[in-house]
N, C-alpha and C positions, 0 to 999 in steps of 0.2 A: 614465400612469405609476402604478403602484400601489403603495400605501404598505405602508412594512416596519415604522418606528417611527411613531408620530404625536408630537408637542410634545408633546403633554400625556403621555405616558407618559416622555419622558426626562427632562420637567421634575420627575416625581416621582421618576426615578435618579439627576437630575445639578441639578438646580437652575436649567435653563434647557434648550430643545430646538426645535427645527423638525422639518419634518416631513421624515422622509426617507425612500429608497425601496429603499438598500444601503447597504451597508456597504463603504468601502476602503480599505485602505494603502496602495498601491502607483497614483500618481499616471498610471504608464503604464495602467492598465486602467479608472480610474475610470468612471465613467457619472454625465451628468449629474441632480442628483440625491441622490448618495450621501451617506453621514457618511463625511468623510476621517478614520480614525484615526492620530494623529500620533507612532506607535511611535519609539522609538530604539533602533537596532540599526547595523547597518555604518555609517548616515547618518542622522543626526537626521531623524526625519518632520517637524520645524516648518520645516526649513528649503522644504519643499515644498507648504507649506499656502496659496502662493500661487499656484503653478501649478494645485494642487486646486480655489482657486475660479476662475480660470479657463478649467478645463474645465466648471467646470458645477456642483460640490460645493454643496448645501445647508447643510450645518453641516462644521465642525472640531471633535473631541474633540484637545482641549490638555494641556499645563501650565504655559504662560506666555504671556501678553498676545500677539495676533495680531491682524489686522486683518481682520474681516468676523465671521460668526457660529459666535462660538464658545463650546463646550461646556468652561469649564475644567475641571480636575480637578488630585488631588494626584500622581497616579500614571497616567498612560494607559492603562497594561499593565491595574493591577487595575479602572481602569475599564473594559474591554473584559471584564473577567471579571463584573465585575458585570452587564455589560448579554446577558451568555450567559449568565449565571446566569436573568436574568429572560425570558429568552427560552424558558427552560426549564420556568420555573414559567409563563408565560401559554401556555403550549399543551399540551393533552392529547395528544400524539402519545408513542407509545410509540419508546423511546429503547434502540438496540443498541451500546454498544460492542465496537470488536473490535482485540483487540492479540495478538502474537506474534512469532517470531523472522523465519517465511517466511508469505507469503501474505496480510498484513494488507489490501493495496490489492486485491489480486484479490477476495479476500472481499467486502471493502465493493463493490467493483463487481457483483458476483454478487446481494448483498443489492439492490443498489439496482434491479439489472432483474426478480427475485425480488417484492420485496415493492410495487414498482409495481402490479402486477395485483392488488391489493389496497388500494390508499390512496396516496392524497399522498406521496412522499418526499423528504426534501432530506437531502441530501449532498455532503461537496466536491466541487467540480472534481477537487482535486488533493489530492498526500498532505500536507495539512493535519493533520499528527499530534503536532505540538509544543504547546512551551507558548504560542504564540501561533497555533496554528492549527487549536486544538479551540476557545478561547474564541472564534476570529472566525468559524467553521461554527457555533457556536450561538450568537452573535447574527445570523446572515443565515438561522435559522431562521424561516420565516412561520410565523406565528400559529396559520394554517389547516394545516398537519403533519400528516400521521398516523402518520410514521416518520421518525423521524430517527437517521440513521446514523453514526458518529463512530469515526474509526480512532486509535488509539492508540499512540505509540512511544517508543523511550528510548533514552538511548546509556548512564549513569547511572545508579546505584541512586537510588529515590527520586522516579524522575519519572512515574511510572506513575498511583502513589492518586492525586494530588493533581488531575491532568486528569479521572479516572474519577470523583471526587467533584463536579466542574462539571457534568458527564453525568448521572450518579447511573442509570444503565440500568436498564433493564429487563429486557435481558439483555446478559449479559455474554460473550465468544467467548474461548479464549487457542484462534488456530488451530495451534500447535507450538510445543515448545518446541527450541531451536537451539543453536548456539555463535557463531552472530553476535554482535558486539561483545564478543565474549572477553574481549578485554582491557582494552575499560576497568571488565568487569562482575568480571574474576577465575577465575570456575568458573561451569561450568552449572547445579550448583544455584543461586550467586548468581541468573542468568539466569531461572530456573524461578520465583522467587520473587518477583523483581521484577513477572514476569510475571503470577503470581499475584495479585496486590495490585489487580488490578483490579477483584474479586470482592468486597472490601470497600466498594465504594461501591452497591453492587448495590441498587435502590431495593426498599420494602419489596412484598414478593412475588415479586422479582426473580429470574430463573431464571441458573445458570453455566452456558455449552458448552463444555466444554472437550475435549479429545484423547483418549481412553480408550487409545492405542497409545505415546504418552512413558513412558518410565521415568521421571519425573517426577510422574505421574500422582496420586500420593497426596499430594504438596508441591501440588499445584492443591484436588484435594478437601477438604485439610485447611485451605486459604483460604476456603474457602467459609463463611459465615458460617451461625450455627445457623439451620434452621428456613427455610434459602432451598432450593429444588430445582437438585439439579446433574446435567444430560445429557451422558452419553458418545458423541460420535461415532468413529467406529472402536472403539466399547465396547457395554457393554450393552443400549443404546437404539437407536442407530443406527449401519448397518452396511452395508457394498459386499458385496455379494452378487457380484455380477460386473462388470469393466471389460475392454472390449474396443476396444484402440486401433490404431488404425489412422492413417495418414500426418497425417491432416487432423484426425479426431475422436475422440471416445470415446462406446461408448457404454455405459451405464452401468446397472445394477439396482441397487436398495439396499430396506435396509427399514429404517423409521423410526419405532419404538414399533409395532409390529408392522402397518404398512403397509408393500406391497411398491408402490416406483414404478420408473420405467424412466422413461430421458430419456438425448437426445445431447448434447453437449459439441463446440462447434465446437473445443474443443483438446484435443490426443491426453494421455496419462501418466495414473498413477493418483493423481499430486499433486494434478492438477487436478480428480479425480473425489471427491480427499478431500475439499479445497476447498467442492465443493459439497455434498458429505456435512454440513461444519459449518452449509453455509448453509441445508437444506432441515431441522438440526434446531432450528436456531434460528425457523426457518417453525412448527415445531410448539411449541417452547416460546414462542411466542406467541398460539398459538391456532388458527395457521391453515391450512387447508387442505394436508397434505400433495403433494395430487395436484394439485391447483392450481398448486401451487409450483411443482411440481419441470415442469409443463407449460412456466410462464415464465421459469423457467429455460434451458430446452433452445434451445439453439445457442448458448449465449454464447460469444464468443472474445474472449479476450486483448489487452489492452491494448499499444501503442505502449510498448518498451521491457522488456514483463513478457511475451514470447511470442508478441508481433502477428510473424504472417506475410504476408508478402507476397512478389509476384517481382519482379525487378530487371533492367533489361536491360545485358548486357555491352556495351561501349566497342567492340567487335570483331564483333559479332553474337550472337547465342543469350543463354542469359537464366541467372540464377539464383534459389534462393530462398531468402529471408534469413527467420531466424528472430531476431527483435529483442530479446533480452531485456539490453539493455543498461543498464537502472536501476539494478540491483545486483544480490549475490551473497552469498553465503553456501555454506555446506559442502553443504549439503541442498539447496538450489535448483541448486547447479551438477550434481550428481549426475541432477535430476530433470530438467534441460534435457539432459544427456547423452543420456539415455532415448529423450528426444525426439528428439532429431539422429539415433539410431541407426532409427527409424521411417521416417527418411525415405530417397526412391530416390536414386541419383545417389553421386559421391564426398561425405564426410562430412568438412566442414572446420570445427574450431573457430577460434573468433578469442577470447582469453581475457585480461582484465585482472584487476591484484590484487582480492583479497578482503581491504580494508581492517577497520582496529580489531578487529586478534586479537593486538596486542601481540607478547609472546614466545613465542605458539604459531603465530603466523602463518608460520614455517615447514613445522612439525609437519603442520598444515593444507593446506595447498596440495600438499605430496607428498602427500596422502593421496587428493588428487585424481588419482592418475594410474592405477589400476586402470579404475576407470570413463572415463577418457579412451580406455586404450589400447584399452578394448572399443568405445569407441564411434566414434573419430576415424578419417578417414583421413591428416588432416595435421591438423597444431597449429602455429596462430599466437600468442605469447603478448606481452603487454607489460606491464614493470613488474619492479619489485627483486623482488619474491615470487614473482611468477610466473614469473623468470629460472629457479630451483630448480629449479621443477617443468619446465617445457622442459628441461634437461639429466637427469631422470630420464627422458625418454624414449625409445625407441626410435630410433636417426636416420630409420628408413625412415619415420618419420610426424611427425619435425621438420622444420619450415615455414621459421619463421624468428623469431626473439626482438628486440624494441625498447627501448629503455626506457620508452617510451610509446607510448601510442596514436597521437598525431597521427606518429610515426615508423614505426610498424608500417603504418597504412592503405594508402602504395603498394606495400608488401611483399605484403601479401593480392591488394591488385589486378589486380598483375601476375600472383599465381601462379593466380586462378579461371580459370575452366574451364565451358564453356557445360553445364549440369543442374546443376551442384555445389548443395549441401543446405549453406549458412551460419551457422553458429549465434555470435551474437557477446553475451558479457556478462562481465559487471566489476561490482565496485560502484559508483556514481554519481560516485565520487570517484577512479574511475582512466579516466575519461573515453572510453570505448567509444563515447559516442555520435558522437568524432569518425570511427571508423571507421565507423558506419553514415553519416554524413554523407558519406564522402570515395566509399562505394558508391549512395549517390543521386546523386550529382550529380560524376562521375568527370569528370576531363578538367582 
């Protein structure tokens, strides 16, 4: 078991320590071994710092008197910031933040199989992008790092610097700026600036990537702190020369500081070929190897939920294929999984839940979606009060059938596929599509 903290270093962050070997919150994943950190959020973490040590937990970070070995402190939270904070300072690995409206977890994914052929990397599992899940990805940062990866998000004005100051990057990514979270942001400049703000923690020397194609674009430059280097991708640094997509992939030219590379993309659109566009120039605004990169790069696909494909067998016989992007949604991401759906052979069926936190434009919004539907769907399934709208602006000959949720729409979809049918199902996280993917795994 290999050590992450030793005693003696927490003893000098916390006044007492053991040796540990991770870091946990959550008593269902722990490993024996780990520091249980005793957060409170839906459920007080102390009341679980017994089952922590009997699976095995080394130390508890606390705030109040517990039994076995514990780390007390005043505050948990800012204790976990302090110990990402020093996780930060005892390891020379160069540090990427990357935030934006669409694409931030795809990104970090890209980076992380990217700058593997280059060095150590650690990154979360998962979209660990709050305020407590940048501090717990840089305290389960090891020592030995060479890249350390850290996503970024907000629902909120105000919550951007203050993660990005924990980081302190080296380089900093905004991969688009969007109208996601409209409404509790206001306006997409609010959005654009938020977003910006991450450029101010930017360590010294610290290079910006940001979008060179947002009309926001001067609100981004003009965050950038004097005397730091800011690269354009889809601007003047780097640039898609050509993307050529097809069912499955893309493949993809670009020049990056005036290097031409070529590389395929196990996923079709040219979201995804920008995607990697930010990722191969942040490869250069680090130092490294263009054509390297962009080598280990090629074939990446898409994540479970952000665009994983896969086929499905019908309940009846013959098969389908589901395009997964049921994590979330936004104005821009639903457009560019359209794209997608229309690539593919067979009838073209969406399955579509609301695009939450657009407030009083969450109408405006969602009709706005229906040009690119009606070019791209053969049939529309929708669930949810917003996305009711949009189902009654459509055609009937390519209305499906409307729920009020997902779990009431899924046998709706199931009955009406059809053996080749090309399935494209996404919502944002919180209009729960994943029970429709759920109810086409595992039918019956």
């Amino acid at each position: 078991m290999s050590g992450l903290w030793t005693a003696d270093e927490l003893k000098v962050l916390f006044g007492a320590g053991w040796d540990v070997s991770g870091i946990s919150i959550d008593t269902r994943t722990l490993k024996a071994g780990d520091l249980f950190v005793a957060l409170s959020g839906a459920r007080d973490g102390h009341e679980f710092v017994a089952e922590a040590f009997a699976k095995g937990a080394a130390a508890a970070l606390v705030s109040r008197p517990v039994s076995g070995q514990a780390i007390m402190v005043p505050d948990v939270l800012k204790a976990l910031e302090t110990l990402g904070q020093a996780a930060r300072v005892r390891s020379g690995a160069k540090a990427v933040a990357v935030t934006g409206s669409v694409g931030k977890t795809t990104v970090k994914e890209m980076l992380r199989r990217t700058l593997s052929a280059f060095g150590k990397v650690h990154a979360a599992e998962a979209s660990f992008n709050n305020h407590i899940g940048v501090p717990l990805t840089l305290a389960r940062m090891p020592q030995e790092t060479e890249f350390g990866i850290f996503e970024i998000g907000m629902n909120h004005p105000g919550e951007i610097a203050p993660l990005a100051a924990l980081v302190r990057p080296d380089v900093a990514i905004v991969t688009c700026v969007d109208r996601a979270h409209l409404g509790l942001m206001g306006s997409e400049l609010a959005i654009a600036k938020e977003k910006a703000s991450i450029y101010a923690a930017l360590a010294p020397a610290g290079k910006a990537v940001l979008p060179g194609d947002t009309a926001y674009v001067q609100v981004l430059r003009e965050a950038v702190p004097a005397g730091h280097c800011a690269l354009l991708f889809n601007g003047p640094e780097a640039r898609l020369l050509d993307v050529l997509s097809g069912p499955e992939n893309a493949e993809v030219a670009a020049e990056i500081l005036g290097r031409k590379v070529c590389f395929r993309l196990a996923a079709p659109g040219r979201h995804m070929a920008s995607n990697a566009l930010a990722v191969l120039t942040t490869a250069a605004a680090l130092g490294l190897d263009v054509e390297k990169a962009a080598d280990a790069l090629s074939g990446f696909a898409p994540y479970a939920g952000r665009g994983a494909r896969r086929m499905l067998a019908l309940p009846g016989g013959g098969q389908i294929l589901l395009l997964d992007e049921s994590y979330n949604a936004s104005g821009a991401s639903m457009r560019a999984a359209f794209s997608v759906l229309k690539l593919q052979p067979g009838r073209h069926v969406a399955v579509l839940g609301d695009m939450l936190e657009l407030g009083e434009h969450a109408q405006v919004e969602h009709l706005a979606l229906a040009p690119g539907l009606r070019d791209a769907a053969d049939i529309v399934f929708t669930a949810g009060p917003h996305c009711g709208a949009l189902f009654d602006s459509l055609p009937r000959a390519i209305q499906g059938a409307h729920a009020p949720d997902a779990v009431t729409l899924a046998p709706m979809v199931q009955a009406a596929l059809r053996d080749g049918d090309a399935v494209l199902v996404k919502g944002s996280l919180g209009s729960r599509m994943r029970d429709v993917i759920s109810a086409l795994e595992s039918p019956g």
